[in-house]
KOLLUMMI-236030 format. One record per residue (C-alpha): z, x, y negated; residue in three letters. Coordinates in steps of 0.25 Angstrom, whole numbers, padded with zeros to 4 digits, always signed. Each point is the difference from the previous one (the first is absolute). Last residue first. Example, Ala and Ser with C-alpha at 12.3 -4.5 7.8 and 13.67 -1.06 7.14 Angstrom:
2
+0029+0055+0004ser+0002-0006+0014ala
This chain:
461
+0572+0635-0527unk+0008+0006+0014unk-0007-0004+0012unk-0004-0016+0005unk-0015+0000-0001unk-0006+0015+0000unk+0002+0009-0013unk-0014+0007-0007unk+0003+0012-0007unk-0006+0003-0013unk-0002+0013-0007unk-0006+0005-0014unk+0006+0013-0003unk+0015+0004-0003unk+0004+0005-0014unk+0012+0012+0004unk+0013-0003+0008unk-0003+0009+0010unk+0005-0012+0011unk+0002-0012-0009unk-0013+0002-0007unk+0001-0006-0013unk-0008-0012-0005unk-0009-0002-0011unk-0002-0017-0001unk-0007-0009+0010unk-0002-0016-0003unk-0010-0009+0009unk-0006+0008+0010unk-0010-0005+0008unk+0000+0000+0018unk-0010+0001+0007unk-0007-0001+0017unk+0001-0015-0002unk+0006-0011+0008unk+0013+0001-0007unk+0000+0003-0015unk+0010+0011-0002unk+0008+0002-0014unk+0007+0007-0009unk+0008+0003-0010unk+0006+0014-0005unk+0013-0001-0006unk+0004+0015+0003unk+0012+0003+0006unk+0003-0014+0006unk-0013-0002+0006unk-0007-0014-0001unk-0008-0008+0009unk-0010-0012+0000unk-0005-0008+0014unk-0013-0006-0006unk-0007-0012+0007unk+0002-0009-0013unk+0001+0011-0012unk-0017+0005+0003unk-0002+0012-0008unk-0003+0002-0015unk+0005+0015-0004unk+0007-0002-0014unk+0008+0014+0001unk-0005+0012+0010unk-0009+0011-0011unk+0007-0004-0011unk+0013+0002+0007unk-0001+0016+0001unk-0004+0005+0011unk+0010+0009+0007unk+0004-0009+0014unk+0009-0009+0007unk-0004-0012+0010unk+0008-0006+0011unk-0010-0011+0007unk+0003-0013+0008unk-0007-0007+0011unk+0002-0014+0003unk-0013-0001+0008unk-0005+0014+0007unk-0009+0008-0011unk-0014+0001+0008unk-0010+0011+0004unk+0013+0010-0002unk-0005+0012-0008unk+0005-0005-0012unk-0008-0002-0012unk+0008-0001-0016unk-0001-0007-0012unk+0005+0001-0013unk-0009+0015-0006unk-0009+0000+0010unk+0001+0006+0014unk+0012+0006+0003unk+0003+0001+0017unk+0009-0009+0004unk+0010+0002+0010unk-0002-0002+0015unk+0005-0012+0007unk-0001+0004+0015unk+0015+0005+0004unk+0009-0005-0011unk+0005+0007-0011unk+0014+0005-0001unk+0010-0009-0006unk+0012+0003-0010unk+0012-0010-0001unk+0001-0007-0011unk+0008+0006-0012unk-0011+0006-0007unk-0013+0001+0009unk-0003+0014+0001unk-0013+0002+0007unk-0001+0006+0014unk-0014+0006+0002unk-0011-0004+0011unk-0010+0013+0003unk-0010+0002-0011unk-0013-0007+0005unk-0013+0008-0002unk-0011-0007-0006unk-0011-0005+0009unk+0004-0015-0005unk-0003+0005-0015unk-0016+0003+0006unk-0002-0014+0003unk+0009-0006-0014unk-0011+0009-0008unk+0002+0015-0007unk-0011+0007+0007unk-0009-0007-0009unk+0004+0007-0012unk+0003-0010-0010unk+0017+0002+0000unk-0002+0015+0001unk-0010+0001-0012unk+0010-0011-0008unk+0012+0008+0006unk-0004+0014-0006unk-0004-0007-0013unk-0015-0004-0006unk-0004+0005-0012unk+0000-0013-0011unk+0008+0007-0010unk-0006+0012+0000unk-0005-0003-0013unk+0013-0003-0008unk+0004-0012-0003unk+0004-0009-0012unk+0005-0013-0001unk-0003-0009-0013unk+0007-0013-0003unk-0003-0007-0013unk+0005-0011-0009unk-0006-0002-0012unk-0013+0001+0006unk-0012+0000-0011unk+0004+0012-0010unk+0009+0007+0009unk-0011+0003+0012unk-0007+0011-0007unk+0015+0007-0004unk+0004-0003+0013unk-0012+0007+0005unk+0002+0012-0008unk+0017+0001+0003unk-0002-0001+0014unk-0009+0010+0000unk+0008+0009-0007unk+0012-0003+0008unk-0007+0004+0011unk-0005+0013-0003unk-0012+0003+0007unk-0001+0013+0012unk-0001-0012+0011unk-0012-0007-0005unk+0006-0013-0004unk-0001-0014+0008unk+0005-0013-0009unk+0006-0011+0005unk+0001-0013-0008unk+0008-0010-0006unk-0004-0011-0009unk+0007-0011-0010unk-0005-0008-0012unk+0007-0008-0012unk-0006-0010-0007unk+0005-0011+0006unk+0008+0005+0012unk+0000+0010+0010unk-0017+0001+0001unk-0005+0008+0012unk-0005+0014+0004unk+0000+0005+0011unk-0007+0014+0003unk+0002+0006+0014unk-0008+0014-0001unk-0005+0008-0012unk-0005+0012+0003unk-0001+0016-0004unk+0008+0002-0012unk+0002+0014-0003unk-0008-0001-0014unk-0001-0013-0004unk-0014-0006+0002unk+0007-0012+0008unk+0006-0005-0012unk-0012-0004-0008unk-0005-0008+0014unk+0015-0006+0000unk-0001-0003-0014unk-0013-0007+0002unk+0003-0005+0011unk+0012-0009-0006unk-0008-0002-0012unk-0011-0007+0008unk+0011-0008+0009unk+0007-0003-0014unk-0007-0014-0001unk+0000-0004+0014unk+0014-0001+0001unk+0006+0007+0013unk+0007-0011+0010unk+0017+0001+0000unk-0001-0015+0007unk+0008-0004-0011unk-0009+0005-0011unk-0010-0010+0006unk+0009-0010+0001unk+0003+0000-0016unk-0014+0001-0002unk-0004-0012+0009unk+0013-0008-0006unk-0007+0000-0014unk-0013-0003+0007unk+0005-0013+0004unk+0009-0003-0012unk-0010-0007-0008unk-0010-0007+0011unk+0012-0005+0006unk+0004-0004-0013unk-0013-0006-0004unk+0000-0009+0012unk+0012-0005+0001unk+0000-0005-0017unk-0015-0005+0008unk+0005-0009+0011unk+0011-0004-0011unk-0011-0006-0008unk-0005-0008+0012unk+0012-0006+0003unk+0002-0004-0013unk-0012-0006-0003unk+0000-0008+0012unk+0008-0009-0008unk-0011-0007-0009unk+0007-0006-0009unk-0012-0001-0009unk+0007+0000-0013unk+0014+0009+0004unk-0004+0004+0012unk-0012+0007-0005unk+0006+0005-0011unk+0012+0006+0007unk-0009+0006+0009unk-0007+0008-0011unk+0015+0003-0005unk+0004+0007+0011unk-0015+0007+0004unk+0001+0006-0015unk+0016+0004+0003unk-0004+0008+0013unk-0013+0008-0006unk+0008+0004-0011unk+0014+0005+0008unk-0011+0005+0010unk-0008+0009-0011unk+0015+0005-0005unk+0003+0004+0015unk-0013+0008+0002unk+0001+0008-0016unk-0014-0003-0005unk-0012+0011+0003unk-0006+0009-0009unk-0002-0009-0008unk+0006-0013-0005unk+0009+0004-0011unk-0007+0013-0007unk-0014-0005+0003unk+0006-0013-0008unk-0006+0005-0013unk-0013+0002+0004unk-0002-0015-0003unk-0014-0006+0006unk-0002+0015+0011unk+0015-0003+0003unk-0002-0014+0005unk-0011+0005+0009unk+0008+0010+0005unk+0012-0009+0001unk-0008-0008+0011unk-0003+0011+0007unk+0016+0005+0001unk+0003-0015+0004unk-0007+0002+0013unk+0005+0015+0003unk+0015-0004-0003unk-0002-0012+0009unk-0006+0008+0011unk+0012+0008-0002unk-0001+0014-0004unk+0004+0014+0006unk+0012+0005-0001unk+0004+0012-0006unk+0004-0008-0014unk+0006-0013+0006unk+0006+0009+0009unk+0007+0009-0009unk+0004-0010-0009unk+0008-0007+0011unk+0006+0013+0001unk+0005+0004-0011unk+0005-0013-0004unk+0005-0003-0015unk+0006-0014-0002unk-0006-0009-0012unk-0014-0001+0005unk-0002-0005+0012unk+0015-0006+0000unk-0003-0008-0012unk-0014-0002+0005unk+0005-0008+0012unk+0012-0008-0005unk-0009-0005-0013unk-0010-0005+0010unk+0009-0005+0009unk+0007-0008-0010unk-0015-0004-0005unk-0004-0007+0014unk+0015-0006+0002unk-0003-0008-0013unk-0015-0003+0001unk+0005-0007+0014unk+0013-0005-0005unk-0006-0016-0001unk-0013+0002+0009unk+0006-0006+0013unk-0008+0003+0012unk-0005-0010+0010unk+0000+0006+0014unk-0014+0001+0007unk-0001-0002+0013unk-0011+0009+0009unk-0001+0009-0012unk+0015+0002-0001unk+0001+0007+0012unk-0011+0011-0004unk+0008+0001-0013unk+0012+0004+0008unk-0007+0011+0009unk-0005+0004-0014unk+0014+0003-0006unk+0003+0005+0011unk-0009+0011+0000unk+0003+0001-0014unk+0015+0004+0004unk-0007+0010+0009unk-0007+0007-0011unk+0013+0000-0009unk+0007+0006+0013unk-0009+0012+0002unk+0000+0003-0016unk+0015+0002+0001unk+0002+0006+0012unk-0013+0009-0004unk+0008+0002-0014unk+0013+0004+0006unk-0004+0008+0011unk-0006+0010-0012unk+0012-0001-0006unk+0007+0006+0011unk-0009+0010+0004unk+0004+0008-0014unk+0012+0000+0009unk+0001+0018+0002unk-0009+0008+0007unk+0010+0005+0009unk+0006-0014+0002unk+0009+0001+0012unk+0006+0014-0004unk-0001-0005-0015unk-0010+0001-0010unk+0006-0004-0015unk+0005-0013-0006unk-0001-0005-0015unk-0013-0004+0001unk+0001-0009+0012unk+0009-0007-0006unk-0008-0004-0011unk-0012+0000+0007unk+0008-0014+0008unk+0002-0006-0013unk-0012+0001-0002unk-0005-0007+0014unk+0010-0011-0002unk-0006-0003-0012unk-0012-0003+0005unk+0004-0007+0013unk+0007-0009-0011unk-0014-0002-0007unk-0005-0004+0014unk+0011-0012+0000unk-0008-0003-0015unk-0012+0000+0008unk+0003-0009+0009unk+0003-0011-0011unk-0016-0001-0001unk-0002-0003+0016unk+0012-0010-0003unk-0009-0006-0010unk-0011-0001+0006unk+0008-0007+0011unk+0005-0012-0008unk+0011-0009+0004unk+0003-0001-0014unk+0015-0001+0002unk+0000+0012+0013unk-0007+0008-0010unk+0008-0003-0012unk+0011+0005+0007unk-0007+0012+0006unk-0002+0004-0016unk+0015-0002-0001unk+0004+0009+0010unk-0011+0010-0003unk+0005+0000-0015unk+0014+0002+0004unk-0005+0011+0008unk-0008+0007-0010unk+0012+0002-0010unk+0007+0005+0010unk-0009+0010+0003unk-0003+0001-0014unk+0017+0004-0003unk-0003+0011+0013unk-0012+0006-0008unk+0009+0003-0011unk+0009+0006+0007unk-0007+0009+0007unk-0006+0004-0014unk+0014+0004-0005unk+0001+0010+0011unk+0015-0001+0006unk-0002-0012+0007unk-0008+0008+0010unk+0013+0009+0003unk+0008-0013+0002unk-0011-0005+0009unk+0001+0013+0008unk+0014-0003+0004unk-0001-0013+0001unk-0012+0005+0013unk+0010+0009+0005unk
């Protein structure tokens, strides 16, 4: 399955293009990570992480790749555009957690300072640099640059932004490069190869060695501070929350929506972001009950359109919410389990048990009596221990499947003619069904009603 899908991928010219940089990237990794081990310097390995985040990155577009040329499924009704959204707050998750240990190391290095070999140091520090704004720049990533533009910014970002306003007010001219904001990844690459070469420096004619370890304190630093609010946006479109800036257009449209004609309420309105850029919603609509439904439908849809891409709307008429026959029987007070044990008792009935042997009910176990839809009273005070039922009735299997009930004291049954299931828990006046299907009446052959019949210990099950 998963070569087949790779040989689809390879198809796409740009699929292949971003696999030759992966490769590309990992022979850099491997000999940046040499040069670390050699130099025995922590700032650089916290510098060389980026370029093992690079590979996150390209990871991720090739992963929209995919997920462009695949359509909703029966598992994925929405489609995989979550995919690529998992992919960025993996990948910003586990550049933060590689600066966590990067600090964890500098700490241990403060107690006993390693000496640091400044001989490949500005070396490794402008591989990486190169590495990292090649794939910054060179590979196209719709959603890297999604989150980099909805995101909100860094605290180095918002630091370096007031010190380019001041630069831009001497030469206007680089309002165009510095400002609004500089590209996260781009501002680390520059942040990261200065603190390199300021430590090599300071090795170099003071060799003073604690420069490296603090300069990797602060490569950690700005990374986590980069990528932080990068995985906050992606983990905030997983946890399907509503983004604050279309909550005002969202109730707008709703407000515009509700003074259609025929419409009378809103109710149950969800709505959630899918992927980047793309939002969902359902909701249920009540309608006066002479209003066309597919014109309503067809109004707020067309209200909706514009901010949810992808929107579920379910209609009903006003008499929806009238109570039934049941519902009014079901709440009356005269229905309880106290008054169902006054119930008349239909005398015991032989039931059709296949090949067995058929048995007659036992003197003192009465049948149940139907209370809600699954679970039955008898009239017993208790059920005997190692008491089985035969059940058969006409609701459909909605109404029996996926009952919970206690599998360890249970004593299940099944009948041969209709694959009903159930079971009696000992020591209690009930029993819960747990599958029941449309059965017909063995003697007049017609829908039988709800009925379960208690067997004692040792008869026919």
């Amino acid at each position: 399955m998963v070569a087949k899908e790779m040989d689809f991928l390879m198809a796409e010219p740009k699929a292949r293009r971003i696999i030759a940089y992966a490769a590309v990237n990992i022979v850099c990794v491997f000999i940046l990570l040499l040069w670390c081990h050699s130099t025995n310097s922590m700032a650089l390995t916290a510098y060389s992480y980026l370029a093992i985040f690079d590979l996150l990155r390209l990871l991720t577009a090739l992963i929209t790749l995919w997920v462009q040329k695949q359509g909703p499924s029966s598992v994925f009704s929405f489609g995989y555009e979550r995919f690529e959204v998992l992919a960025v707050f993996s990948s910003t998750m586990l550049a933060q957690l590689g600066s966590f240990f990067i600090i964890k190391e500098s700490v241990e290095r403060m107690i006993q300072q390693p000496d640091v070999h400044e001989g490949r140091l500005l070396l490794g520090a402008l591989v990486a640099f190169l590495v990292h704004i090649f794939m910054t720049y060179s590979v196209e990533n719709k959603a890297f640059n999604h989150v980099v533009e909805a995101s909100s910014s860094s605290w180095l970002q918002e630091h370096v932004a007031d010190i380019s306003e001041g630069f831009c007010k001497v030469v206007p001219g680089l309002s165009r490069l510095l400002l609004p904001r500089i590209n996260p990844f781009a501002l680390i690459a520059f942040a990261g190869a200065t603190a390199l070469f300021v430590t090599y420096v300071l090795i170099d004619m003071y060799n003073y060695q604690a420069a490296d370890t603090w300069a990797a304190m602060c490569i950690s630093v700005m990374t986590f501070g980069t990528m932080f609010p990068m995985a906050v946006y992606s983990g905030m479109i997983l946890l399907q929350t509503t983004p604050t800036y279309v909550i005002g257009q969202l109730d707008k449209c709703l407000r515009e929506a509700s003074t259609l004609d025929g419409v009378l309420e809103f109710r149950n309105e969800h709505f959630w972001t899918l992927s980047f850029g793309k939002l969902a919603g359902s909701l249920h609509v009540r309608i006066r009950r002479d209003a066309q439904e597919q014109l309503v439908l067809a109004h707020v849809s067309s209200r909706l359109s514009n901010i949810v891409s992808d929107l579920t709307v379910q209609v009903f008429k006003d008499d929806w919410t009238r109570p039934t026959a049941y519902q009014i029987i079901h709440n009356s007070p005269f229905h309880s389990e106290s008054s169902l044990s006054t119930i008349g008792v239909t005398p015991p009935v032989k039931l059709p048990l296949g090949s067995e042997t058929s048995s007659m009910v036992p003197p003192g176990i009465q049948p149940f009596t139907p209370y809600k839809s699954g679970q039955y009273y008898t009239s017993t005070p208790m059920v005997p221990q190692g008491t089985s039922a035969a059940i058969y009735g006409s609701n459909p299997p909605s109404a029996f499947n996926k009952t919970d009930f206690a599998t360890d004291s249970l004593t299940p049954i099944q009948t041969p003619q209709s694959g009903n299931m159930a079971g009696v828990i000992p020591g209690k006046n009930s029993v819960r069904l747990q599958q029941g299907y449309r059965t017909p009446d063995p003697k007049t052959g017609g829908l039988n009603s709800e009925s379960v019949t208690l067997y004692a210990p040792g008869t026919q099950r």
